[in-house]
Structure formats: structure tokens, C-alpha cells
Phi, psi and omega in degrees: 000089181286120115353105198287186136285010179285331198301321174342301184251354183271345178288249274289301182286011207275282223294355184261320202289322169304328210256321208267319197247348182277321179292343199259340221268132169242178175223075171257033162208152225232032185264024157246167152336297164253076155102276180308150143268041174256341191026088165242353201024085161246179180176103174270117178207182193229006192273309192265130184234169171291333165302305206272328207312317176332346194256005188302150163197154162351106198243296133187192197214119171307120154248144189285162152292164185301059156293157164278346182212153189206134188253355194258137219272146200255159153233132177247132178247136168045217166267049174240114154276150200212128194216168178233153186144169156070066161071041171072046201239154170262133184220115152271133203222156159290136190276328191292322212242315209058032187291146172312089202287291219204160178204118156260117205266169163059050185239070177284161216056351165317140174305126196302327195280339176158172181228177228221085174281138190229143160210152204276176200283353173263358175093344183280000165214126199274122182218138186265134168233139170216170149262145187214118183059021184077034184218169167250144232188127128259145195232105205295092189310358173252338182251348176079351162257134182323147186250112203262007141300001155260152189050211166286052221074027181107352187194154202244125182297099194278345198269005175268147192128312190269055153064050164196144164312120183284015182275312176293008161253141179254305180221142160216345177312142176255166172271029174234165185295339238076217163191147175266149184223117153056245168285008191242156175221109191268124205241135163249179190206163184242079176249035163094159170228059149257167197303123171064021150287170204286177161323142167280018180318126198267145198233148167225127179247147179261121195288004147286325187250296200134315190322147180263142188278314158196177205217118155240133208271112161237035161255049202328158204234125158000102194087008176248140193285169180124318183295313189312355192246034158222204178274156150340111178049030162308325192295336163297353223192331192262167191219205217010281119079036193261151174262099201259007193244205192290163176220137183243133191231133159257108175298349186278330199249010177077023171237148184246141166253142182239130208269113174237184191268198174262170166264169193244163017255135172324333183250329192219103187248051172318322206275338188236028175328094169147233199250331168068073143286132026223050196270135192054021172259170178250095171297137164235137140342019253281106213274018168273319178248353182070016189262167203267132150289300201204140170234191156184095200295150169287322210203094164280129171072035263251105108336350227236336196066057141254097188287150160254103175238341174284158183291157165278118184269132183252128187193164180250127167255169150260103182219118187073359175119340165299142134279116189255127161250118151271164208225131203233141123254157181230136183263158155319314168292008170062032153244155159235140169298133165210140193232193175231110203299178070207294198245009186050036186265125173315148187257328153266135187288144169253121168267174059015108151271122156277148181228182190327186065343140094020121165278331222270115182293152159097317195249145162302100194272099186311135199303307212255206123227151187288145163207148175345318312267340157265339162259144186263135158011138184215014172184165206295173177205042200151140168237100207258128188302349146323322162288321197314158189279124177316325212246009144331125136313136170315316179309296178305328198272335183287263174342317179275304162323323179272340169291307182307325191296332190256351210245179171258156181211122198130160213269166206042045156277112164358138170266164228201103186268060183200346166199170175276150172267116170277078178272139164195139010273207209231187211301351197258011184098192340057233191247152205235182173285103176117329175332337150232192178179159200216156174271151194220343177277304182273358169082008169287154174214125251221110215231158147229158195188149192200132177266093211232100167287184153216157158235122178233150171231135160285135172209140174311128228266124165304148149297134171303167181219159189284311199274156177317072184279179182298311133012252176334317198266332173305309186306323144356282188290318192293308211283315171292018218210281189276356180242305191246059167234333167333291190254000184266341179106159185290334195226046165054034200250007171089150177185345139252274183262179182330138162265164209254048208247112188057016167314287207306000180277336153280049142194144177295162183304332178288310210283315215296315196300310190294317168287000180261344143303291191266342182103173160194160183048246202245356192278114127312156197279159157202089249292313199268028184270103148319162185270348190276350180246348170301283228275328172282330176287324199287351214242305177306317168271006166109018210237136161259121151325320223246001180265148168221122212212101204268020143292173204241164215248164185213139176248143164257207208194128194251113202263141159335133155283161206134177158265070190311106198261324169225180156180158196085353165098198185293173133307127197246113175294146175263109164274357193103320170326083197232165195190115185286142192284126165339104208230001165199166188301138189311145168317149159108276189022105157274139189211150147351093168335317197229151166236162196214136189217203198193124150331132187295016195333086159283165139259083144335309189305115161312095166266340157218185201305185196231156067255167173236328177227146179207186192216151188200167203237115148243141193236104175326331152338287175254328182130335193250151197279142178257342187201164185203145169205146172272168199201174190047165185229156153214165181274359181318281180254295196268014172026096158081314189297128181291331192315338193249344180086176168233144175313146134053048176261345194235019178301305207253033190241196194205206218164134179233138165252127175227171217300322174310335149119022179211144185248107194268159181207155172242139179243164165318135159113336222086012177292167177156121206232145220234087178243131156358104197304307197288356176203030178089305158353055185328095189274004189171113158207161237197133158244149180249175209266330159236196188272148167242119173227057188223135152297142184263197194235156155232171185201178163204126148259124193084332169134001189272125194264124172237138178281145173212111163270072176344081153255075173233031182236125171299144187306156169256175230273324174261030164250169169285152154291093165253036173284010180243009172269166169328147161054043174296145153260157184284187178295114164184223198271118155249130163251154179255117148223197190252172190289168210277170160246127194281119172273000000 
């Protein structure tokens, strides 16, 4: 871990910054994403206690259109709520009332997950920064209209910049918001994870201008540290290694941490021999300039999709009798990390473990990978028939034995085009994105976690092909079979949502790519679908690869009823420009003959026993975990029982902490639950009448404390439905508080 010369002038400044600004910092306001740009969901407020919450009740609920999935985390300003819903629309609502301000209509592709407020220090100019459609966008946060003195006529071009022609990105937007840091808007991005999509470089724009501010490579460029730790010119070629989740910043001292991913292709890294900085490290940053502080890699040579994706959580410990502010991540892989935000030194011992070798002719498994030694663990690492989930048919449980019997199984073992890798967990976790939070006064820190497996086999990456082979339309099928017949119907014919029956014959293959990676309309993205299976659904729905057509497609659209103030955001020109996305290595290069890629494989299926999702408490003080509990429900397996939790539930959920001693959480089913910080204790839960798959938000107004739960997603086929009881409320917004007091 090298040291700039920013670590320098920043020790000088640690004990005035400690002693004036750390004990005074509150959190009573909800204008980021997790609360904060600390993403702690910390919330200090005294009207909800652990004595009253069981008395939380309705107040009311914005409700949205029918989407089948709806991801967005609410931000609240003063008595302003900024909400998503109503035909892809941006909604300022009264937070007291939920009454309606203003509707920005038409705005698809915005990032799904929340946005971003900024204000200058006299207050007078309010601004929504968000991304869209590949572009960066602000919106005058009182009147809802796009601001067309930002970027360019409004908006900043996100595919220029990254070493790749921007004609030739299909998506780089992430499904996360970002953070605001002063005048800055800090960007991680999503630019695919198949062979040559581009870099993951992290950007900072000034929320005024447009301007990009600084740029950090985290595919390092020559003369940077880092390169040495790929092949000769990797950076022409090699891609991801993106913060496509949360960025967490300490605002007293200026630094941002960035949780960052793998680099691709994710299963097989012939092309890329060697530790791959700064791909699975938690970097920090200086979050004025982007220049690097401190690193610390998770994962060297990432075999695995194990992305560093929960915010990185910020807090003051007591460790050995020092007070440390400290910088804690938890990973897919089911360890946590804790450094000393400053100077990055573990705080807990980590070793260098040796694992397998590589099977793979050419590739190199890096010999050691870090692994914890004092805090322990939070999920299995390996699956054993022993293990296997109880409530298997003999027939299922017999089939899983006998697969593990032929397959490898255990952490880190190398993937294999000659047997299957059972990993677990698998590429969704353990911990996922939102997945934590922290008390940052007591050093506690606060996990959800879900026990998911994944299987992969390697196979040789082919030349496309138009017609179908048998191969390809299984890969095909299995994938329209586990993501999209919930709503297209079993025979493409449509049923919660539209049928797809010769859809690919309406869209070129670039527009099909883009909505199935980012989502569109009421459709959410799905980041991790390979191109080899992209390219057989697109072939399975009617679709030619090889057609090209640069007219621009016009859908129509309906604006919401309301007070609709604008719609579409800024207008994005179109130059004409097209350029097929990078598909092989540069000239000059050295790069591999043969490439190799692997089906995205999850196992839905609870594969071994349970709990599969729980949620838990640890304290960074000593190290050890204090309380563990399962959480959420489905109809799969556990009919009801809280004991077991639910499956493969909690990737698209969050968790509020507050100054009062209670940790709220949303679980699979429309669960939201109120536990005990300190030992777990379930003080208060509520099933909602639709799925919540958003972080949620809290506020206050007035001294009055409010809950706000994203249930605006329809259930999937192994939850209960309850939008079908008596008294349901419909899909929107639930705010929550306690009832008024009778004088």
C-alpha cells in the first residue's frame, strides 16, 4: 500500500479534523442515496424508540404505475420528496402530504436506482444530478426542468473518455446514482463484463458546469502505478474493473472510497496475467483530485465475479485502546475487511492463503488470495452433500449429489472447461449492494447477506452465428425461463408484461443489448447476462446480429396524469455516428489465441440448508460478530417460517440505522423489520402489500420522524402474493410514522 504525497499534508491535519469535526457531524437528513455521502444509513432522530415503534402506522402512499419492478430509493430535502414512478417520470411530492409538486414525464433510462442533490451554499440554486441514456443530466430541483447550461445544451456525454471509440459503447451508466462531494459528482459506471468492454474508469464532474474534473484509471495507463501489474498494454483492450455500486466519502477530510469490481472477462484471465490493479480493491482516493491515497486489493487475478459492491462503511472504533476512524467493507465472498481510513493498515490480521492453481492451459491463478483471520466469516465456502438443503426431494437431493461428485467445489477453486465449479457463494453474494450499514459513533457495522450459490463451466468463445444451434437456444431458453417468463408468459406471449413473440425483429441488436443490460420502462436491467447468451436470446426472438439500421426508433408515450412540467430530460443529438463494439484485440498486442467464457449459472435453487438470507451485526471494536438473524420470507420451501429466512432475497434490499437503537430492514416477501440494534430482537414487523426492492429512506419533518418503503414491484412466482388480500395498499411509496398524540 504506497502512499501519495497528499498521505502527507493529510497526517498533519488527522488531530484538528478529529478532535472539531468528528463528534459534532449529524445525520437527521436523507439527500443521498444511503442518507449520507457516507452511505452509513445512520439517521439520528428521538421521536421513534424502541418502546413506541411496534405503534408505526401508515400515513400514506404515493402510488406509481403498474411497473413489474420499480428500484428507486426516495431522497428527501427540507419538505421535498423526489421520487421515481408514474410512466418512467422524476416526481417532487410533498413529504408531509405526499401531495404532488411537479412531474418530469418521459424520462427512460434514467438510472434506476436514486439521484443525486446538490446545493450552492446560499441555497439558491437546487439541482437533481442523475444519469441517463449514457449521459449525465441536471434538473433545477424546484421547478423539475432540465438545466440546459449544463455540459452540452444539457448534458455530458458519460461514453467519451474511456480508451474506446464512444461510438462503439453500447452502456456505461451505472445503476447506481453516484455521490455528491462539494461542487463534485463522483461516477462509477457499468460497462459490461465480456471480452473488450471498456474500463471502468471513476470520473468526477463539477454539478455546474458538466466539467469532468478528474478521471481515475482504474485500468492503469503507463507511468501509472499499477501497470506493471498487467500485461504490456492491457489498457487497450482490457475492460471493467468498475464501480458500477456504492462510493463512500468522508466529507471532513476529503476523501472518497471506491468499492471497485473485476476486471473481464470475469472466469478466464489468460489476456490479463497478473494481480489486475486496481480490480476487487477498496481504493481511496482524494476526492478533489482523484489522485490515489491508499489501496488494498480483496481478490488478486479475480476468477470469481467477486466485485467489491456494499458501500464501504465509515466509523470510529476503539482498537487496542486507541480510537481509530476507520473504513470497514464486506464482501461477496463473506469476509470483512477493516482498515485505518487514513493510512489503510489492517486493523484486523489479514494473511496471504494459498489456493488451487489453474487447470486452465496459460492461465495463472495468483498462488495466495487475503483472507481474514480475526473476524470471522458469514457464509459457507463450499458445498457439500452434507450440507445440501433438507427439504430436496429425494429425486433433487440425489441429482445434486451426484453433480457435486463430478464437480470441484471450494473457495477460490479456478473454473474448468473439463468440470463444473460449484462456488459459494456465488457472483450475487453474501453481500451485495446496500447490503450494509453502520452506527459510525458505536463502531458497529450492520451486514445482510444471502446464500447464493453460482456454477460455472468454461467453454470456447466461438464465432457468432445467425442460426440457432442446439447449444445456443438452450442457453437461450434457460435464461428466458429464469428472468424473463415471470413476466413474458412461458411461450413468449406475454403476461405481466408485453409479448415478445419476433420482438428481435424490432430492434437492432445494439438497441435489444442496451435494454437488457440497463433496463427500460417498467423493465429493469440485468447487468450480468453474457454476450454469448444475449446474442442466442436475440437470435431466439427473431433478431439478425448482423442487421444494420441507424434510424432512430421513436416509441410512443403518454405523459402521466399531474403537474407535468417538462419531459425527456435534456434533448440528446444524435450525430449518426455508429461503430461496432470492440471485438478484438489491437493490432501490435500480445494476446491469446484461444478465449474462453462461461455462463452466467446461478442457482436459484436453496442449495443448502438454511438460513439463505440473514441479516447481522458486527463490532468493529473487537471483531466479533453480536447478533445474526434470518429475515424475509418465500413460498418455495419455508411456507411462512421465520426461522429460515428466505432465499436468494436480499441483493435488491437496504437497512436504516438509527441514533435510538433500532435497525429497520426490507426482506423478500414485502417483509419490513424493526430489530433491536443491539441483540437482534424483532421490535416491530409489517408485510407490505407489494415487493420492495429499494433502499429505504428516512426524514423528518417538523420533529416528526417518517419511514419511506419503495413497494412498488410486483412479487416473483416464489413469494406469496399479497396484493391479493383484503385491504392491499396499491404499488407506490409507503410512508410510515407514529400516530399524533391525543391531548
Amino acid at each position: 500500500m504506497i502512499k501519495s504525497k497528499y498521505h502527507l499534508v493529510l497526517v498533519c491535519g488527522i488531530l484538528f479534523a478529529s478532535i472539531s469535526c468528528k463528534k459534532n457531524q449529524t445525520n437527521n437528513t436523507w439527500t443521498h442515496y444511503g442518507g449520507s455521502p457516507e452511505q452509513s444509513r445512520y439517521f439520528e432522530a428521538s421521536e421513534i424508540t424502541k418502546e413506541n415503534v411496534a405503534g408505526l402506522e401508515v400515513a400514506w402512499v404515493y402510488e406509481t404505475s403498474d411497473d413489474v419492478f420499480n428500484f428507486f430509493s426516495p431522497i428527501v430535502v427540507d419538505t421535498i420528496m423526489y421520487v421515481y414512478g408514474k410512466n418512467s417520470s422524476l416526481s417532487a411530492i410533498n413529504a408531509v402530504t405526499g401531495k404532488e409538486i411537479w412531474i418530469h414525464s418521459n424520462l427512460r433510462g434514467i438510472t434506476r436506482r436514486g439521484i443525486n442533490y446538490w446545493q450552492s451554499k446560499d441555497g439558491k440554486d437546487r439541482r437533481l444530478i442523475f444519469t441517463i441514456n449514457n449521459t449525465l443530466q441536471s434538473i433545477d430541483a424546484m421547478t423539475g426542468k432540465s438545466i440546459l447550461t449544463f455540459g452540452n445544451n444539457g448534458y455530458v456525454d458519460l461514453k467519451e473518455g474511456l480508451d474506446r471509440d464512444p461510438a462503439s459503447i453500447r452502456r456505461i451508466q451505472s445503476m447506481m446514482p453516484g455521490v455528491i462531494f462539494e461542487d463534485l459528482v463522483i461516477l462509477g459506471s457499468a460497462p459490461g463484463e465480456n471480452y473488450f468492454s471498456p474500463p471502468g474508469h471513476v470520473r468526477a464532474y463539477n454539478v455546474v458546469t458538466g466539467k469532468m474534473e478528474w478521471i481515475f484509471h482504474t485500468i492503469p495507463h503507463p507511468g501509472e502505478f499499477g501497470y506493471d501489474t498487467w500485461p504490456k498494454d492491457a489498457y487497450k483492450y482490457a475492460g471493467g474493473a468498475n464501480v458500477w455500486s456504492e462510493i463512500s466519502v468522508d466529507t471532513e477530510r476529503g476523501i472518497a472510497y471506491l468499492p471497485i469490481g473485476s476486471p473481464t472477462f470475469d472466469f478466464y484471465g489468460v489476456d490479463r496475467l497478473g494481480s489486475n490493479l486496481f480490480g476487487n480493491s477498496l481504493v481511496a482516493v482524494d476526492a478533489r483530485t482523484g489522485e490515489r491515497i491508499w489501496h488494498y486489493q480483496t481478490v488478486h487475478h479475480d476468477l470469481w465475479d467477486y466485485d467489491l459492491s456494499p458501500a464501504p462503511q465509515l466509523m470510529t472504533v476503539n482498537r487496542k485502546g486507541k480510537e481509530v476512524d476507520a473504513v470497514a467493507v464486506a464482501t461477496k465472498h463473506g469476509f470483512l475487511f477493516v482498515f485505518d481510513r487514513v493510512t489503510g493498515e489492517p486493523l484486523f490480521d489479514i494473511e496471504e492463503k494459498p489456493f488451487p492453481k489453474s487447470e486452465m492451459e496459460g492461465e495463472e491463478a495468483w498462488p495466495t488470495q487475503p483472507i481474514p483471520t480475526e473476524i470471522p466469516s458469514f457464509t459457507y465456502h463450499e458445498v457439500t452433500p452434507e450440507i445440501l438443503n433438507p427439504h430436496f426431494s429425494e429425486e433433487t437431493r440425489n441429482y445434486w449429489i451426484d453433480r457435486l461428485s463430478k464437480a470441484k467445489t471450494g473457495l477460490y477453486v479456478p473454473p474448468s472447461s473439463e468440470y463444473e465449479t460449484v462456488m459459494m457463494p456465488g457472483a450475487l453474494g453474501g453481500a451485495n449492494y446496500g447490503n450494509t450499514a453502520a452506527d459510525p459513533h458505536k463502531g458497529i457495522m450492520y451486514i445482510m447477506s444471502q446464500t447464493c450459490a453460482s456454477v460455472y463451466k468454461l467453454s470456447k468463445v466461438e464465432p457468432p452465428k445467425i442460426e440457432l444451434s442446439t447449444n445456443d437456444r438452450t442457453k437461450a431458453k434457460t435464461f428466458y425461463d429464469k428472468t424473463c417468463q415471470t413476466c413474458h408468459g412461458p411461450n413468449m406471449e406475454g403476461s405481466v408484461g408485453p409479448t415478445l413473440k419476433n420482438v428481435g425483429d424490432q430492434y437492432l441488436y445494439s438497441e435489444f443489448k442496451e435494454i437488457i443490460l440497463n433496463g427500460r420502462g417498467q423493465m429493469p436491467g440485468f447487468t450480468h447476462v453474457d454476450e454469448e447468451t444475449l446474442n442466442a436470446l436475440y437470435r431466439l426472438l427473431g433478431g439478425n446480429p448482423r442487421r444494420f439500421n441507424f434510424g432512430a426508433r421513436s416509441d410512443e408515450y403518454v405523459d402521466p396524469e399531474g403537474p407535468v412540467v417538462a419531459s425527456g430530460g435534456a434533448p440528446i443529438e444524435d450525430d449518426g455516428k455508429r461503430a461496432a463494439p470492440m471485438a478484438d484485440y489491437p493490432e501490435g498486442t500480445e494476446h491469446p489465441d484461444v478465449r474462453y467464457t462461461s455462463s452466467y449459472d446461478i442457482e436459484w435453487t436453496a442449495l443448502v440448508k438454511p438460513p439463505w438470507s440473514y441479516i447481522m451485526a458486527y463490532d468493529l471494536n473487537t471483531g466479533k460478530m453480536l447478533w445474526k438473524q434470518p429475515f424475509g420470507e418465500d413460498s418455495l420451501y419455508t411456507q411462512g417460517d421465520p426461522s429460515v429466512g428466505a432465499q436468494n432475497g436480499t441483493a435488491r434490499k437496504g437497512m436504516i440505522v438509527t441514533s435510538t437503537g433500532i435497525v429497520f430492514a426490507n426482506g423478500k416477501g414485502g417483509k419490513v423489520y424493526a430489530f433491536d440494534s443491539e441483540n437482534g430482537e424483532i421490535l416491530w414487523q409489517t408485510t407490505l402489500s407489494h415487493e420492495t426492492n429499494a433502499q429505504p429512506s428516512m426524514y423528518t419533518v417538523n420533529g416528526k420522524q417518517y419511514l419511506v418503503i419503495n413497494a412498488a414491484s410486483s412479487f416473483t412466482p416464489d413469494s406469496y402474493d399479497h396484493s391479493k388480500k383484503p385491504g392491499a395498499l396499491p404499488k407506490g411509496y409507503v410512508v410510515y410514522t407514529l400516530p399524533n398524540k391525543k391531548p
